[in-house]
C-alpha positions in Angstrom: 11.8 -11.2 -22.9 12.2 -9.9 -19.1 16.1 -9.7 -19.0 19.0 -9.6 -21.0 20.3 -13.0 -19.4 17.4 -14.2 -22.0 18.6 -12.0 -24.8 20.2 -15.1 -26.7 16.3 -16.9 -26.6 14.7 -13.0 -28.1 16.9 -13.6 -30.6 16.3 -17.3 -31.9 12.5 -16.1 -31.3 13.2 -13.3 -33.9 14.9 -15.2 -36.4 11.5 -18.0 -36.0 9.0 -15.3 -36.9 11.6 -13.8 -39.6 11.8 -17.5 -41.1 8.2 -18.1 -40.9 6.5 -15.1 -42.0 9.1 -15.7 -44.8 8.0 -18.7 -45.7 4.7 -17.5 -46.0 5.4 -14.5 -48.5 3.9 -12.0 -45.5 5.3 -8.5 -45.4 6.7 -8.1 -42.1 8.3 -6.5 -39.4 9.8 -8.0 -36.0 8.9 -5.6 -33.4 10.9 -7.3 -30.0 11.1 -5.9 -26.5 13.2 -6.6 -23.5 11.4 -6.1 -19.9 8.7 -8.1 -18.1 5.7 -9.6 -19.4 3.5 -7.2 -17.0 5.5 -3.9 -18.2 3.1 -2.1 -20.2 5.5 0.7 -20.9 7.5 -1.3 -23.3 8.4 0.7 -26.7 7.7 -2.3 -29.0 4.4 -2.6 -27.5 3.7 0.9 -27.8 4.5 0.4 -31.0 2.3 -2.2 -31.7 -0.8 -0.7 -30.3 -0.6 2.9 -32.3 0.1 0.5 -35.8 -2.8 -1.5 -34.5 -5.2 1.4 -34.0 -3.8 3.1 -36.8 -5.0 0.3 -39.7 -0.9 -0.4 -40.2 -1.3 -3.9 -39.4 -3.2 -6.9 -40.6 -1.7 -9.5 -39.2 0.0 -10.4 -35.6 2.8 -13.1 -35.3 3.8 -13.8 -32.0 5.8 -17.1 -30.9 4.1 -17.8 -27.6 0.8 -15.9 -26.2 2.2 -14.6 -23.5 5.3 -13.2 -25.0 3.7 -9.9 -25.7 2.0 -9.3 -22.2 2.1 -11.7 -19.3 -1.4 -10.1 -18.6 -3.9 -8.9 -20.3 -3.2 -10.6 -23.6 -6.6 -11.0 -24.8 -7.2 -7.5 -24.4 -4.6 -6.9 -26.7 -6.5 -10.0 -28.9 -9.6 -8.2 -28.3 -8.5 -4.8 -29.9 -7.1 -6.4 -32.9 -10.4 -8.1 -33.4 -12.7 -4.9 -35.2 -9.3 -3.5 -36.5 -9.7 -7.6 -38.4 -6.0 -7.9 -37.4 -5.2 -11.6 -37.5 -3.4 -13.4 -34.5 -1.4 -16.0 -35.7 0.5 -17.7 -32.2 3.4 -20.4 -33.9 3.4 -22.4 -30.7 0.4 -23.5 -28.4 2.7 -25.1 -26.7 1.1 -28.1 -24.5 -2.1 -27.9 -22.7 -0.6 -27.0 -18.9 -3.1 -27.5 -15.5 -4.5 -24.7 -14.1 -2.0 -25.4 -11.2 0.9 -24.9 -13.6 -0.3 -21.9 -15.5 -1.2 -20.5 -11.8 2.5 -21.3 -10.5 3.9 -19.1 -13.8 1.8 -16.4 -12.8 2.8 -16.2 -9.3 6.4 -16.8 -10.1 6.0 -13.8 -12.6 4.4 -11.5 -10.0 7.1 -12.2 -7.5 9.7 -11.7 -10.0 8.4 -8.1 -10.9 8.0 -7.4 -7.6 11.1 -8.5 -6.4 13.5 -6.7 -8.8 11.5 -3.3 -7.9 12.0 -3.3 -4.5 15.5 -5.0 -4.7 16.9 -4.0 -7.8 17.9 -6.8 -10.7 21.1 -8.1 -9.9 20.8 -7.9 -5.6 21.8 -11.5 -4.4 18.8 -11.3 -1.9 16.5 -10.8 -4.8 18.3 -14.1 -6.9 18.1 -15.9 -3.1 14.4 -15.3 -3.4 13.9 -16.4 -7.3 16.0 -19.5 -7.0 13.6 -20.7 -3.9 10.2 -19.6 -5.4 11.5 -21.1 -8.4 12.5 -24.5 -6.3 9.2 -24.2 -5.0 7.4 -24.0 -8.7 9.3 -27.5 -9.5 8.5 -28.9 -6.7 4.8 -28.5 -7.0 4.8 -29.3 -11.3 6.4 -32.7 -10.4 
């Protein structure tokens, strides 16, 4: 999750893989993170590489693709690959337009972006999110 306003939505993700990896008799462990999708510095995902490399892992059960890296997710997919660590992704989710996926990953960029240069909580930087995310909306309908 990229910010603790979305805390409340980590958590019902948590207790989705907790129920299904139940359900499935799997040994498991939740490994969640909060901070953007293009942080690479994340401790969970740090984590999750060394246990990877390491042979500590034989599965990967993540809700959504992009929830572990905005970015760069198929590398991460391409790395469990010879370690045969198998990717198991709970929800597709619906096929989206390249115009949609495109619009996410701009929005994303200029979220980063945004809270770097003016911090989280600055009401310039909200002023900007709320109009590039007006602007999203407005080009999906």
């Amino acid at each position: 999750m990229s910010s603790h306003d979305q805390k409340d939505d980590l958590e019902r993700q948590k207790q989705v893989l907790e129920l299904y990896c139940a359900s499935q008799g799997w040994t498991f462990e939740v490994v969640a993170d909060l901070g953007s999708g293009m942080n690479y510095h994340k401790k969970g995902l740090k984590k999750l590489l060394i246990d990877i490399l390491a042979d500590r892992i034989g599965r990967l059960v993540v809700t959504h693709k992009d929830r572990l890296l905005r970015f760069g997710v198929e590398l991460l997919f391409a790395i469990c690959e010879p370690k045969q660590v198998e990717i198991v992704i709970l929800n597709q989710g619906e096929d989206v337009t390249f115009e949609e996926e495109l619009a996410q990953d701009v929005l994303e960029i200029i979220t980063v972006f945004s809270a770097r240069l003016y911090g989280n909580r600055s009401r310039k930087n909200q002023k900007l999110l709320d109009g590039v995310k007006h602007a999203v909306e407005e080009a999906s309908s």
